[in-house]
C-alpha positions, 0 to 999 in steps of 0.5 A: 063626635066626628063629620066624615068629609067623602071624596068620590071618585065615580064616572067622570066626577073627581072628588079629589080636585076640590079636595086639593083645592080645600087643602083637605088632609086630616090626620085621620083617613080611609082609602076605599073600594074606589080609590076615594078618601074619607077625612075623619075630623071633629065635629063642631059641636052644632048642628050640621046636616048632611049635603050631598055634592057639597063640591063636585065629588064632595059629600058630607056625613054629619048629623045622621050619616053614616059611612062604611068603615075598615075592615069592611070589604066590599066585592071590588075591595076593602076599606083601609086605613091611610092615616091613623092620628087624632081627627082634626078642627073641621076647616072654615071653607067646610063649615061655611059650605054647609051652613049656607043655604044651597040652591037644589035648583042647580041655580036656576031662576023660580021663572025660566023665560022662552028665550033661554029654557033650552040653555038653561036646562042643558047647563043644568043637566052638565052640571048634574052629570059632572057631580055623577048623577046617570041620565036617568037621575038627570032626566028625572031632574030636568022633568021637575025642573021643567016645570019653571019654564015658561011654557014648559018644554015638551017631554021630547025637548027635555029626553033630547037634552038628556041624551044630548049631555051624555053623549060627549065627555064633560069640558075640562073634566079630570080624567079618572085616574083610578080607571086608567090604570085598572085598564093598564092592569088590563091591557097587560093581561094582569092575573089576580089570586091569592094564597091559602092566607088570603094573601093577594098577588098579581102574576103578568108577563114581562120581556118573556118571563112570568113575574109574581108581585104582592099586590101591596108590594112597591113593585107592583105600585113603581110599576103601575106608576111607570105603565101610567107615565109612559101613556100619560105622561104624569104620576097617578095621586096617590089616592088613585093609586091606593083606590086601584091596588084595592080594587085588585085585592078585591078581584084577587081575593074574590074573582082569583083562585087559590094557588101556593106561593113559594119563597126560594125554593117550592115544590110539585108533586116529586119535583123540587124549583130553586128561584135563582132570583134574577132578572129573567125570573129564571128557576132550576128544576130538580128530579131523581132524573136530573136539574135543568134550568127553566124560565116557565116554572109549574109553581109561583115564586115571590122576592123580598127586596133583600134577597140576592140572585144565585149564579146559573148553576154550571156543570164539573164542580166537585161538593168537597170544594166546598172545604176551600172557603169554609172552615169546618171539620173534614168529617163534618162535611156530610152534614152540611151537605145534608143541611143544604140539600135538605134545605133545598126540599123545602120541607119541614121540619128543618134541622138546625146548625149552629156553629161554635167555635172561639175568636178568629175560626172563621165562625160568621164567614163559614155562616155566610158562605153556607148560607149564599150559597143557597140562599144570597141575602143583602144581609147573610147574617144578622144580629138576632132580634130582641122581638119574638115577632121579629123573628117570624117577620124576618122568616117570612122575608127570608128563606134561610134564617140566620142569626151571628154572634148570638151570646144568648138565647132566653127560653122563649127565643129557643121556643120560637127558632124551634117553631120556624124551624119546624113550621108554625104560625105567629098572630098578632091583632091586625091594625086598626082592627079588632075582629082580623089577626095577621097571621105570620106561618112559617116553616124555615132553615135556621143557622146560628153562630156562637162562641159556645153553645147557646141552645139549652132547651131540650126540644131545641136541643133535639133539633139542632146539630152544633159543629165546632169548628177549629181554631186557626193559625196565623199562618193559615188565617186568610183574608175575608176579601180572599175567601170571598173571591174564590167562593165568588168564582167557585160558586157556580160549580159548587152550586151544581154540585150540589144539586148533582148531589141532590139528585142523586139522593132522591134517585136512592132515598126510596131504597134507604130505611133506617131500623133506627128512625131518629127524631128528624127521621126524614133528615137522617135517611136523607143524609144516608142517601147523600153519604152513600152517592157521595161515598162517606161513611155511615150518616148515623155515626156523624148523626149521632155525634 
């Protein structure tokens, strides 16, 4: 069986002081609602009653208790686990308070004289209040215990120490951390909600800027450290700290409304944003009538710790610069074009690019400039996962999905990339939970890179558009260090070319219709829009090939 050690945090009473002072850290823990603690450890085997305030902010569930525990939520937030390894020997000090007789009648004596009935009663109703009881609990209390005084003091004697405890602040009493920083969330105007996956996020305003954080984000909990080192002077524990996110969760979740979330780039009725991800949260907006660049976006962007600002995008550039640090087919630049502008609707179902060509074409280089150009990463490429789930995980986390060098796709690896890249969900059983799933939902651009051609799978197949790219002689072979330069210098322009594009396109998309609708219908008259303001030849003749 197991005994529940229940650390408080409620008023003035902090549990968390005897806590540290009992050295009291099981292996198996719960956060709750009010940022307090349950210790799961084992039961010794006797009998062991309950005990209410065992030590100041201190309860014991043994024999009979009972405890709310994950994943039950309350309105001011749900019970999480901190810990989960093997309940642990219940210490000594635990074990001794329990066994040993308590005085219920907070120590005082079964006669209290004349001389001290005031003192006595007054020390009494302190030590009540400190452990967290009202002054309605206390008065009850001081009433009974009044009885020992000899004589007994008047009702009036016994409401005025009462009402004398309560009106100041217990001595040397530890301020309630999990309070002060719901009063920083406060003062800062903190906005709670949720996206339609009961995801919870906080919105507040900073240095002129509107920044959206998850609330289970290190972001959102270095800030609340910093907001509270700055008036306290001091960290918050870590068990405040948990107790306050989760009381936002519930606000978020419960209070907050409902709104879209986006991750690089979103959209609004006909009007598309792209998070240029730096440090003044600033976004382009794009129309059929033109971009421009603004700090106060009508969508909510979030950031991954991975993902890399985009250059303001300038004016004057030309898309074919593109060519100078790429190595792809000069016919083959309108599908690219139209894999990057389409990319930038934000809307699924995506096409998928998949790059080919032999040793030294440039394959991972010409990968990562396609995909920094929209969308910069720490990592622009990476090895593809073994793990289904870690496909939908790095999805989530980035807008672009792009894999190098992949030598292999098994057949449930094409079915996946296949369900990102139209937009589809992954669940798993939620930790410690078996009644909630985590549910991964996804709608993503894939790029891959290859020696030859690994997509065989017939839905993938359908989806995907495989450039070859040509080899490159020795004398025409640059240094990575070199491309890298002259896309860093070009980027900008290149970036605002493209969107010049974009614009242009949605301005004349309404007036394409193609007889011959192909599977990614959507994605071909796109790219019929995007030749004809570019002046290429026919979309479909490229399409097709």
């Amino acid at each position: 069986g197991l005994l529940v050690v229940d650390i408080d945090i409620k008023g003035n009473v902090d549990g968390t002081i005897a806590e540290e002072a009992l050295a009291l850290d099981s292996g198996l823990q719960v956060i709750t609602p009010s940022g307090g603690r349950h210790h799961f450890y084992d039961h010794p085997g006797n009998t062991l009653r309950n005990a209410v305030a065992l030590w100041p902010g201190i309860d014991i569930r043994a024999d009979g208790g009972y405890i709310v525990a994950p994943p039950s939520k309350l309105q001011n937030g749900q019970y999480v686990w901190s810990k989960s390894g093997k309940a642990e020997p219940l210490p000594d000090a635990v074990v001794a308070a329990i066994a040993t007789p308590r005085d219920k009648s907070r120590g005082l004596p079964a006669t209290i004289p004349q001389s001290t009935r005031n003192n006595s009663l007054y020390k009494a109703a302190n030590q009540m209040r400190d452990i967290g009881m009202s002054q309605d609990e206390v008065l009850a209390a001081l009433i009974s215990l009044n009885d020992r005084c000899i004589p007994p003091l008047g009702v009036g004697e016994i409401e005025g120490i009462a009402k004398s405890t309560f009106s100041h602040p217990p001595q040397n009493a530890k301020p309630n951390v999990a309070h002060e920083l719901e009063t920083i969330a406060s003062d800062a105007g903190c906005v709670f909600f949720h996206d339609s996956a009961r995801k919870a996020f906080v919105e507040l305003h900073r240095q002129g800027h509107r920044e959206i954080w998850p609330l289970e984000s290190k972001d959102c909990k270095h800030w609340l450290s910093a907001e509270f080192y700055a008036r306290k002077n001091g960290s918050p524990n870590e068990q405040a700290l948990a107790g306050a996110i989760s009381a936002f969760t519930g606000k978020a979740l419960f209070q907050g409304t409902e709104a879209d979330v986006y991750l690089r780039v979103g959209k609004a009725g006909e009007t598309y944003f792209l998070d240029l991800c730096n440090e003044r949260w600033e976004v382009v907006e794009i129309t059929s009538s033109g971009w421009r660049v603004c700090s106060d976006p009508s969508v909510r962007f979030r950031r991954t710790g991975t993902m890399a600002p985009l250059p303001t995008p300038i004016n004057g550039g030309n898309v074919r610069d593109l060519l100078k640090v790429i190595n792809i087919q000069d016919a083959d630049l309108p599908l690219v074009l139209a894999v990057l502008i389409n990319a930038l609707r934000g809307e699924t179902p995506f096409p998928i690019l998949e790059l080919i060509g032999e040793q030294g074409s440039a394959k991972s280089t010409t990968q990562k400039v396609l995909r920094k150009l929209i969308d910069p990463n720490a990592a622009n490429v990476r090895a593809l996962p073994a793990k289904i789930e870690d496909i939908f995980t790095a999805a989530a986390n980035n807008f672009v999905v792009s894999y190098d060098n992949v030598s292999h796709l098994s057949p449930a690896t094409q079915d996946v990339l296949a369900q990102v890249s139209t937009g589809s969900g992954y669940a798993k059983r939620a930790n410690y939970s078996d009644f909630d799933e985590a549910v991964i939902e996804v709608g993503r651009p894939v790029m891959l890179s290859s020696i030859s051609n690994v997509v065989t799978q017939s839905d993938l197949v359908d989806r995907t558009f495989t450039l070859d790219l040509p080899a490159i002689n020795s004398k025409g072979r640059r240094s990575e260090g070199d491309l890298e330069a002259e896309f860093e210098k070009l980027w900008p322009a290149l970036l605002g070319s493209l969107l010049d594009v974009m614009t242009q396109a949605l301005y004349v998309l309404p007036s394409i219709n193609l007889p011959d609708k192909p599977r990614l219908a959507d994605f071909a008259e796109l790219g019929e829009a995007i030749s004809s303001v570019c002046g290429f030849g026919p979309f479909m003749d490229v399409y097709r090939t």
